[in-house]
C-alpha positions in Angstrom: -5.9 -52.9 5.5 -8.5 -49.7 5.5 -7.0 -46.6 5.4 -8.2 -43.9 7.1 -7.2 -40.3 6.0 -9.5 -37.9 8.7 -12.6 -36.0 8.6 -12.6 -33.1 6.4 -11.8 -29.9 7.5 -12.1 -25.9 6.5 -9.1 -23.9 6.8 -8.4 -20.2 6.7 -7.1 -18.9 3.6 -2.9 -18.8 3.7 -3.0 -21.4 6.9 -1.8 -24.8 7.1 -3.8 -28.0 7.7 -2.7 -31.1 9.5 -3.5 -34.6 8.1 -3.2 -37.7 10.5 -3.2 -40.7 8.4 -4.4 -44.5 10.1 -4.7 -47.8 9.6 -1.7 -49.1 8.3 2.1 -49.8 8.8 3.3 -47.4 6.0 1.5 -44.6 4.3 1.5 -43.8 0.8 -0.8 -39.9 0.2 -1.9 -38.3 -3.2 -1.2 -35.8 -5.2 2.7 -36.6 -4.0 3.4 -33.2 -5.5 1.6 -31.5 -2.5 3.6 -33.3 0.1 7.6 -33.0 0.8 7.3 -36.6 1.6 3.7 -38.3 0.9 5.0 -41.5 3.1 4.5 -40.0 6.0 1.3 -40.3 8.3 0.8 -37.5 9.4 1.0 -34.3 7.1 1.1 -30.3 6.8 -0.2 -29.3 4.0 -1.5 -25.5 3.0 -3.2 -25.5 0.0 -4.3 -22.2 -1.6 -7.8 -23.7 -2.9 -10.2 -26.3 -1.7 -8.3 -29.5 -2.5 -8.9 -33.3 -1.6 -5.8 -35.8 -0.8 -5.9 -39.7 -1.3 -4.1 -41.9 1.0 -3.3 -45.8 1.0 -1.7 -48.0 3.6 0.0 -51.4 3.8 0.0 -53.4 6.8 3.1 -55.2 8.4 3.0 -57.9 5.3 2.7 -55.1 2.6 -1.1 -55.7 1.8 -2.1 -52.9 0.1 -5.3 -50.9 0.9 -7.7 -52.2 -1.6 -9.5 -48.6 -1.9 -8.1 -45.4 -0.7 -9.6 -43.1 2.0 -9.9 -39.4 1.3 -9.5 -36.4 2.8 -11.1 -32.7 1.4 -9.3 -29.3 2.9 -11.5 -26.5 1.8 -9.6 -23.3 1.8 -11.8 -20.3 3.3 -12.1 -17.1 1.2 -9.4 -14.9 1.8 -10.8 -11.7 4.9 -8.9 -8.6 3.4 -8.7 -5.9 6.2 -8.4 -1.7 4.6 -7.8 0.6 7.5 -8.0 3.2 4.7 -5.3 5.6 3.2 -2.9 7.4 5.7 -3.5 10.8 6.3 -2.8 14.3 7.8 -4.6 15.8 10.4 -5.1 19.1 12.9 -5.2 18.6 16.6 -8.8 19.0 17.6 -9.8 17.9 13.7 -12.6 15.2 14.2 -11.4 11.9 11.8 -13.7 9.3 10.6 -11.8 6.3 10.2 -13.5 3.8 7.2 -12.8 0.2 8.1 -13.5 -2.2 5.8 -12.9 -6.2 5.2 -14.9 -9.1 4.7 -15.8 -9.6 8.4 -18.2 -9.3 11.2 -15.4 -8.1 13.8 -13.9 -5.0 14.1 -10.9 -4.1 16.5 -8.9 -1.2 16.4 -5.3 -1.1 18.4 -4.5 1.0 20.2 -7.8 2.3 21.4 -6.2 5.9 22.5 -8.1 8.7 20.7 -11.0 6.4 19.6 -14.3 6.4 20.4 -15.0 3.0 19.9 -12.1 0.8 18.8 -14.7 -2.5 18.1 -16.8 -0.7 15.3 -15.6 -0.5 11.6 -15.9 3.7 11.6 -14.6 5.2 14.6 -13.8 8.7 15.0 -10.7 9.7 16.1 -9.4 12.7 18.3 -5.4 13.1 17.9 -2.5 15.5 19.8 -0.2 13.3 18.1 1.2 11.3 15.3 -0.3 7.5 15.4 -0.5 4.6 13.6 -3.5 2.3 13.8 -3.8 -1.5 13.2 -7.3 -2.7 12.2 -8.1 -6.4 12.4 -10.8 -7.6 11.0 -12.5 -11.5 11.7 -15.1 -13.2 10.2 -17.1 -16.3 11.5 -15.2 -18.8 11.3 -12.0 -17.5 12.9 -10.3 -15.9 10.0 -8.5 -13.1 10.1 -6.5 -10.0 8.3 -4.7 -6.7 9.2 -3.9 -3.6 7.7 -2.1 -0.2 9.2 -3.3 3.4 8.7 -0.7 6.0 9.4 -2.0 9.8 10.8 0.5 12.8 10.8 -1.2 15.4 13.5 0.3 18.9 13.4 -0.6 22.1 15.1 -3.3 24.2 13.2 -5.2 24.0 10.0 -2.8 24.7 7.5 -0.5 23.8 4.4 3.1 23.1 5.3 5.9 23.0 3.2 9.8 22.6 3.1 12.3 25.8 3.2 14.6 23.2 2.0 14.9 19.6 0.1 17.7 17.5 -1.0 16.4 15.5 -4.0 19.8 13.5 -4.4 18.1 10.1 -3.8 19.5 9.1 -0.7 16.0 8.7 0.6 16.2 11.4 2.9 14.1 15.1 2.0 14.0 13.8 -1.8 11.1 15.2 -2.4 9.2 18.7 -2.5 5.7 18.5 -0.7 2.6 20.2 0.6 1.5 18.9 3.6 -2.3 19.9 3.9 -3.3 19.5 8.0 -6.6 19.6 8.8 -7.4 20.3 4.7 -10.6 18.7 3.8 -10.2 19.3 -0.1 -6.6 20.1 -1.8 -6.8 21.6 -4.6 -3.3 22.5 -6.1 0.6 22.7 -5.2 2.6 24.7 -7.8 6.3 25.5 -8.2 7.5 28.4 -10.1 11.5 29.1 -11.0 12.8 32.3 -10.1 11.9 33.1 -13.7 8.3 32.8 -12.9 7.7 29.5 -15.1 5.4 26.9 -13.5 8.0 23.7 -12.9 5.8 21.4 -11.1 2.1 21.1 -10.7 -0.2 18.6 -8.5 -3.6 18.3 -7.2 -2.5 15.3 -5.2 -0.7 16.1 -2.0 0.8 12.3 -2.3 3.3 13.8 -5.0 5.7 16.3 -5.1 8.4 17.8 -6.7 11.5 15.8 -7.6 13.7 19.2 -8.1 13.5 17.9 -12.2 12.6 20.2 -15.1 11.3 18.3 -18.3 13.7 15.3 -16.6 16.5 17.1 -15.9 18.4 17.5 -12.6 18.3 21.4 -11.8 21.3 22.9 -9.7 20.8 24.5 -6.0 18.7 27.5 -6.4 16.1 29.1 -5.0 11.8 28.2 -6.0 8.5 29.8 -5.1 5.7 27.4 -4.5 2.0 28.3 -4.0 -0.8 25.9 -2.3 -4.3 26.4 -1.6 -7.0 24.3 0.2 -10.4 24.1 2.4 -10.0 23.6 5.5 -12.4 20.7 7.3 -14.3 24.1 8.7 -14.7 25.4 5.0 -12.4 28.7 5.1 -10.2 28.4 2.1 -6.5 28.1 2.8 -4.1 29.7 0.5 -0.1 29.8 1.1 2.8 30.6 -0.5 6.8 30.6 0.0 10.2 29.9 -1.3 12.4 27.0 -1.2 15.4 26.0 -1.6 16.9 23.5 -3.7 20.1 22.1 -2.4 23.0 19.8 -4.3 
């Protein structure tokens, strides 16, 4: 009997490939580690690199397929879609979204606000909050996703908490500046009512975890201070109290 394992065949990275086995009465593929059961003709296999498989067949008097037949999956490289980091926004602030992936197709859903959702860098014009889903394809088919999440509020401004509950039920745990329509942010400090700097952070991503030199503090009363520039240029400084609640 002549086996005969199929033409060879390109995948996508992370898909499966299907492998129809002929010429025989019972099937017998290679590596057997790569298949849940390697006698059966016709296989799924999803291999992670380029890899080739082996089969022999016996006919209806168990002959054995002098030479085997082989089959080569090669495994695509992997398209990795970034819709970029979320974000906060004004309403009316012009956003220029970055796209990137290893791809020659763009696609942006939804299209509301865009003004083009099938190029890698649209802008985006926002009233409201709004998550985006980029998907990127190359050539041959392949494709990846990624999200990018955009908080819109009213004016150009840094907002901040009268209130948090850092008791780690997920909910208000944490103390933040949240810079809309701030083009550079340069600093978030808290201050006890002491007036000794607590917390201190140049990356409106963190914030305050109501801990002093890692200790739990009891409810009381903090004065913060944040300062920006605006995507217009005018410098944006703000300061308040908060309160820190058990």
């Amino acid at each position: 009997p002549v086996p005969d394992a199929g033409r060879d065949t390109s995948i996508c990275f992370s898909t499966t490939a299907t492998l129809n086995g002929n010429g025989g009465a019972s099937y017998s593929w290679n590596p057997a580690s790569s298949f849940a059961n390697p006698a059966g003709r016709n296989q799924v296999v999803r291999p992670q690199i380029t890899t080739t498989y082996w089969l022999h067949v016996e006919d209806a008097n168990g002959c054995r397929s002098i030479r085997p037949d082989s089959i080569t999956v090669t495994v695509l490289e992997p398209v990795i879609a970034d819709a970029g980091a979320d974000t906060i926004i004004a309403i009316g602030q012009p956003l220029q979204l970055e796209g990137s992936g290893s791809g020659t197709i763009f696609q942006w859903t939804p299209p509301a606000g865009l003004s083009n959702p099938s190029i890698r860098n649209p802008i985006a014009l926002l009233n409201n909050h709004i998550t985006y889903t980029l998907k990127v394809t190359n050539s041959a088919g392949c494709s990846d996703e990624d999200a990018i999440s955009i908080k819109v509020y009213k004016g150009n401004d840094i907002y901040v908490a009268t209130a948090f509950t850092p008791n780690n039920d997920g909910r208000n745990d944490l103390l933040l500046a949240v810079p809309a329509g701030i083009a550079t942010f340069k600093y978030f400090k808290v201050y006890n009512r002491w007036g000794e700097l607590v917390f201190e952070t140049s990356d409106f991503r963190k914030g305050w975890d109501g801990r002093i030199k890692g200790l739990p503090q009891e409810t009381g009363t903090f004065i913060w201070m944040a300062e920006g520039i605006d995507y217009l240029g005018n410098k944006i400084f703000r300061k308040g109290t908060t309160t820190l609640m058990r």
